[in-house]
C-alpha positions in Angstrom: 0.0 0.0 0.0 1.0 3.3 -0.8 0.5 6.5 1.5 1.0 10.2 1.1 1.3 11.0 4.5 -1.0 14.0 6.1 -2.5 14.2 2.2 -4.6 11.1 0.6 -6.1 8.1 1.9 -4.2 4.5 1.2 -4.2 4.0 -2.4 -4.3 0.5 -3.0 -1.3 -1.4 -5.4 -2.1 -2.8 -8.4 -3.9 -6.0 -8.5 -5.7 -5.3 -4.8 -9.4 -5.5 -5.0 -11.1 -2.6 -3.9 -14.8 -2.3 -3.2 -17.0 0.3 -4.0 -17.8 1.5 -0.7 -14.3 2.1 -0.2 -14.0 5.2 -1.6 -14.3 7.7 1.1 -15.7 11.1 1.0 -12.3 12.6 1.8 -10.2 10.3 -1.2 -9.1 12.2 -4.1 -11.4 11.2 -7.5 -7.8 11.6 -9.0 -6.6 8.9 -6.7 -9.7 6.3 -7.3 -9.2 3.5 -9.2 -12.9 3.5 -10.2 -13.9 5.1 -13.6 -15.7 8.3 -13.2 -19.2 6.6 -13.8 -18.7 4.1 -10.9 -17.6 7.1 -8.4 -20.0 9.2 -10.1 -22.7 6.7 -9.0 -21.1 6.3 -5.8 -21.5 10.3 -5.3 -24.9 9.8 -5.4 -25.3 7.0 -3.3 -26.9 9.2 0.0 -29.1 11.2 -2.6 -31.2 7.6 -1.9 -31.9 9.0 2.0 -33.8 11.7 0.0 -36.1 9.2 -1.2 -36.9 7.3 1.5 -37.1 10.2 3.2 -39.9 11.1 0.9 -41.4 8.1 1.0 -41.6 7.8 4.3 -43.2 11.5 4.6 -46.0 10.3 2.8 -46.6 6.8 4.2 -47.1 9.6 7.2 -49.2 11.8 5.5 -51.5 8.7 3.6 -54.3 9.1 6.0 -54.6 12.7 5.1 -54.6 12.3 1.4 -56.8 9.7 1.8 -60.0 11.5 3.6 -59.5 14.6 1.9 -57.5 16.8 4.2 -59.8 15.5 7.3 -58.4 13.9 10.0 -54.8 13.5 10.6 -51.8 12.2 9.3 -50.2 8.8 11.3 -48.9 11.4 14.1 -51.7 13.0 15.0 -50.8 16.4 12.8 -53.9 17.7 11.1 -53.9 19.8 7.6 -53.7 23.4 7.6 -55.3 24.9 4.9 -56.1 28.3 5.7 -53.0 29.5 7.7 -50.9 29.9 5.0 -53.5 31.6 2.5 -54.0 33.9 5.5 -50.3 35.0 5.9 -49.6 35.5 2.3 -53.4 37.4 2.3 -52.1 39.9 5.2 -48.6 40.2 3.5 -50.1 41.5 0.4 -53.3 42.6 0.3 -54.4 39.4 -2.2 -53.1 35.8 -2.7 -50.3 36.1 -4.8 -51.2 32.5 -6.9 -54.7 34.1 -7.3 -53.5 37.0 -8.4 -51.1 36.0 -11.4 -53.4 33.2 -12.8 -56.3 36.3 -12.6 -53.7 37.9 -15.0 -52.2 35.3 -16.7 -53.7 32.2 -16.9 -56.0 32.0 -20.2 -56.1 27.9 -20.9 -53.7 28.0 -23.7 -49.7 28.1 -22.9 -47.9 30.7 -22.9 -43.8 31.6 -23.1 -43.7 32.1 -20.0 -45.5 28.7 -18.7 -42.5 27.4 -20.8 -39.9 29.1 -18.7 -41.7 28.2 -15.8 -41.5 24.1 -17.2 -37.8 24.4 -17.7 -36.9 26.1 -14.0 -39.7 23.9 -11.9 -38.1 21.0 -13.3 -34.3 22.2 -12.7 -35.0 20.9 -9.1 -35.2 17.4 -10.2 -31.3 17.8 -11.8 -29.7 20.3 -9.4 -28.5 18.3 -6.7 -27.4 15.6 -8.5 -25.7 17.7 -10.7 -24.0 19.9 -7.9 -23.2 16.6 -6.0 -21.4 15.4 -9.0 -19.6 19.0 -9.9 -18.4 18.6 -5.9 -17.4 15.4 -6.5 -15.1 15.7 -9.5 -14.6 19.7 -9.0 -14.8 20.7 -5.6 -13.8 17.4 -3.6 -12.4 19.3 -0.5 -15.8 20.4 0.0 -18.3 17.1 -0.8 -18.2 16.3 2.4 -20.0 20.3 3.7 -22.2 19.4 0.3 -23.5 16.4 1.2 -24.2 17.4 5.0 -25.9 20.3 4.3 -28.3 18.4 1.7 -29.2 16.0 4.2 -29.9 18.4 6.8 -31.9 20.6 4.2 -34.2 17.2 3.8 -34.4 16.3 7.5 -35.5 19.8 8.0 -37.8 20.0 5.0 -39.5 16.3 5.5 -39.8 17.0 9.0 -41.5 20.2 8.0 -44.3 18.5 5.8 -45.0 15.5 8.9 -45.3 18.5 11.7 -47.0 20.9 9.8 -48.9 19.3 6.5 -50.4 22.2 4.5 -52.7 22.2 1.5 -50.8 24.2 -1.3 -52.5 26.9 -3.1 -54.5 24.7 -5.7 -55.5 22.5 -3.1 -56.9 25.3 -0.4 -58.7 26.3 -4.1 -60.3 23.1 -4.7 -61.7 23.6 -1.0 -62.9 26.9 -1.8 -60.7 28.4 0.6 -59.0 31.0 -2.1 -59.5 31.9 -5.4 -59.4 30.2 -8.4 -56.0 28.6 -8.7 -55.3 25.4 -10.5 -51.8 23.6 -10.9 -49.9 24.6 -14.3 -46.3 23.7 -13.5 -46.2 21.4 -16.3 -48.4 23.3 -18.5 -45.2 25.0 -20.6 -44.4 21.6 -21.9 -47.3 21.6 -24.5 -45.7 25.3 -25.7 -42.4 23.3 -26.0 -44.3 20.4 -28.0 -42.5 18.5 -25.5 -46.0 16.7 -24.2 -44.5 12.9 -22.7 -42.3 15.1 -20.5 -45.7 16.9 -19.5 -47.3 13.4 -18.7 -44.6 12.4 -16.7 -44.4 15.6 -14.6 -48.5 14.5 -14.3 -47.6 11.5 -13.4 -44.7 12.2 -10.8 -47.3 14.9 -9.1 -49.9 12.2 -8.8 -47.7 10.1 -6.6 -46.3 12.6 -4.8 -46.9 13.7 -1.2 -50.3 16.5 -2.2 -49.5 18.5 1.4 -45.8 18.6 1.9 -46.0 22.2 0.9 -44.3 24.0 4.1 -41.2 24.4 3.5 -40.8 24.4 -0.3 -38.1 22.5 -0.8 -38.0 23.8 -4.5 -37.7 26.8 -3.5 -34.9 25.9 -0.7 -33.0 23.6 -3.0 -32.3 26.7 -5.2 -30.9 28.6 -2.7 -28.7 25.7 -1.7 -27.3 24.9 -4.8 -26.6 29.0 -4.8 -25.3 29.4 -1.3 -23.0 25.9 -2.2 -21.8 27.8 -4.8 -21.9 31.2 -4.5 -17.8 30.9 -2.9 -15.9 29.8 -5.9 -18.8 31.7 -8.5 -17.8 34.9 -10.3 -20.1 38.1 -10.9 -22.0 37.0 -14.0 -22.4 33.3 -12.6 -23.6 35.0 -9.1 -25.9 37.3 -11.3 -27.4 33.4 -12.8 -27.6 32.0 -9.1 -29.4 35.0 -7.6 -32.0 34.6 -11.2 -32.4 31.3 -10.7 -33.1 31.5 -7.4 -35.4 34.3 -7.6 -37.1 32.9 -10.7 -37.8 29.6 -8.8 -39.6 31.1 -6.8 -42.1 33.8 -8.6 -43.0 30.5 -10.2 -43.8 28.4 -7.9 -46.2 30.9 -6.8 -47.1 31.9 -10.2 -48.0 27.8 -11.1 -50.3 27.4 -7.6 -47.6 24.9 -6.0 -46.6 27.0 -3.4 -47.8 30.4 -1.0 -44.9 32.9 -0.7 -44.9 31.9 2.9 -43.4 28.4 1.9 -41.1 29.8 -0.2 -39.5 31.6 2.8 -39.3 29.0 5.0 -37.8 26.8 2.1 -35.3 29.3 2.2 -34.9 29.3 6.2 -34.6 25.7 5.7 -31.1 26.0 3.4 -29.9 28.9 4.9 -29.4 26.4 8.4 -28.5 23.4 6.1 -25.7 25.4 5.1 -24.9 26.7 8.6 -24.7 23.0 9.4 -22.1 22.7 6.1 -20.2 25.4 7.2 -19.8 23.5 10.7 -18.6 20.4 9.2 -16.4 22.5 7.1 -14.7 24.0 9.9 -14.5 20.4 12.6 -13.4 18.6 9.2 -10.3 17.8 8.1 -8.4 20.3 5.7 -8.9 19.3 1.7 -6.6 19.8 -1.3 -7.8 23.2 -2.7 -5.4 22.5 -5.9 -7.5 19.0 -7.0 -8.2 19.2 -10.5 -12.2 18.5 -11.4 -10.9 14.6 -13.1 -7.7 12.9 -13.7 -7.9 10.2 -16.8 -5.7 6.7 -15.7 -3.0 7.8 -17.7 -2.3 10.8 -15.1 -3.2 8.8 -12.3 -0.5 6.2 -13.2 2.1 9.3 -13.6 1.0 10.5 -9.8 1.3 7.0 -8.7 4.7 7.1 -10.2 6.4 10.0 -9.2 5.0 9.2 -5.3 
């Protein structure tokens, strides 16, 4: 075995077997001797608490979906549907969602539904995207990545069990607002783009309907901005602060989410990153100089001149 004392992990001789789960979060990808694929799907490997975390939520919440808001979930947490109407109703006169689909909404799509497609489903991508760009790119700090993302969901699922709330074109269907139906996946017919419409259907119909406070949309785009707002410069912070800000006009805009949410969705990153920046600092020191991916070729010079 072969060690660079105070700066990698053991790095395993040719010929020794070396399991997946070996590769640690503080191992140079440079230093694997997995392909980027296989460490690439390692990356992700925790992403799958997210699911079950998910799942779990709405095992939770079943009861609730089940008698139509009455009742409560497996906890004993009943639905709140007028709360967060109310909040957004004293904050600005109207409710927001009301008020852009009284303005906007027509029945046919529109440019802007299509823009509001493309950024409601950039969620679904951006953390595995950022997980594998800290991965490859920013390995010193996958480990702050990858605490503050499962913080963010332990905060966020824990939101929806304590506190399940009917989002806007739910508390609509009850006739507790305005008209207000759900269009996030109404830009994909302007985009001629209709099976990716079906499945967005599809994935909303097997979702949890009242995990609505925090928005976790709306928090994962400040995540992925606060993760990478450090190493970002000016015109890339100008896309971050837009993307962040456009997520969440549209979630309002498409009826999935009050403005409230999308506050506490960001109160829900901004101490998922607090919990980063803790690791950060009780963690041991990374190599700031590790290029984003070194082919075999290079990782057999490194090997050599060690």
């Amino acid at each position: 075995m072969i060690r660079d004392v105070g700066r990698r992990s053991e790095v395993p001789a040719r010929g020794d077997a070396v399991p997946a789960y070996a590769l640690n979060l503080h191992e140079r990808p440079a230093d694997s001797r997995h392909g980027p694929i296989a460490q690439l799907l390692i990356a992700w490997a925790p992403l799958s608490v997210i699911l079950l975390a998910y799942a779990g939520a709405r095992w939770i919440s079943a009861p609730l979906e089940a008698s139509g808001g009455a009742g409560t979930n497996r906890l004993g947490f009943g639905l709140h549907v007028a709360g967060p109407a109310q909040t957004d109703r004293g904050l600005f006169g109207a409710v927001p969602s009301v008020w852009l689909q009284e303005r906007l909404v027509d029945g046919s799509a529109h440019w802007y539904d299509a823009a509001a497609a493309l950024v409601y489903g950039a969620q679904f991508v951006s953390i595995p995207l950022v997980t594998g760009v800290a991965w490859f790119c920013l390995h010193d700090r996958f480990a702050v990545w990858m605490a503050a993302v499962l913080m963010f969901t332990t905060l966020g699922v824990g939101g929806y069990i304590v506190y399940p709330a009917a989002p806007p074109w739910m508390a609509s269907d009850t006739g507790q607002i305005g008209p207000v139906i759900r269009i996030s996946s109404l830009g994909w017919d302007y985009l001629h783009l209709d099976l990716i419409g079906r499945l967005t259907d599809l994935g909303q119909a097997g979702s949890n309907p009242v995990a609505a406070m925090p928005s976790l949309h709306a928090g994962c785009a400040l995540l992925v901005a606060l993760f990478l707002w450090q190493g970002a410069n000016t015109l890339w912070r100008g896309v971050l602060l837009a993307y962040v800000m456009l997520m969440a006009v549209t979630l309002v805009y498409t009826g999935e989410h009050y403005v409230v949410d999308v506050v506490a969705g960001w109160l829900t990153a901004g101490c998922a990153i607090a919990v980063g920046a803790a690791v950060r600092r009780h963690g041991p020191n990374g190599d700031r100089r590790r290029p984003c991916w070194t082919g075999p070729r290079q990782r057999a010079s490194g090997r050599a001149r060690n």
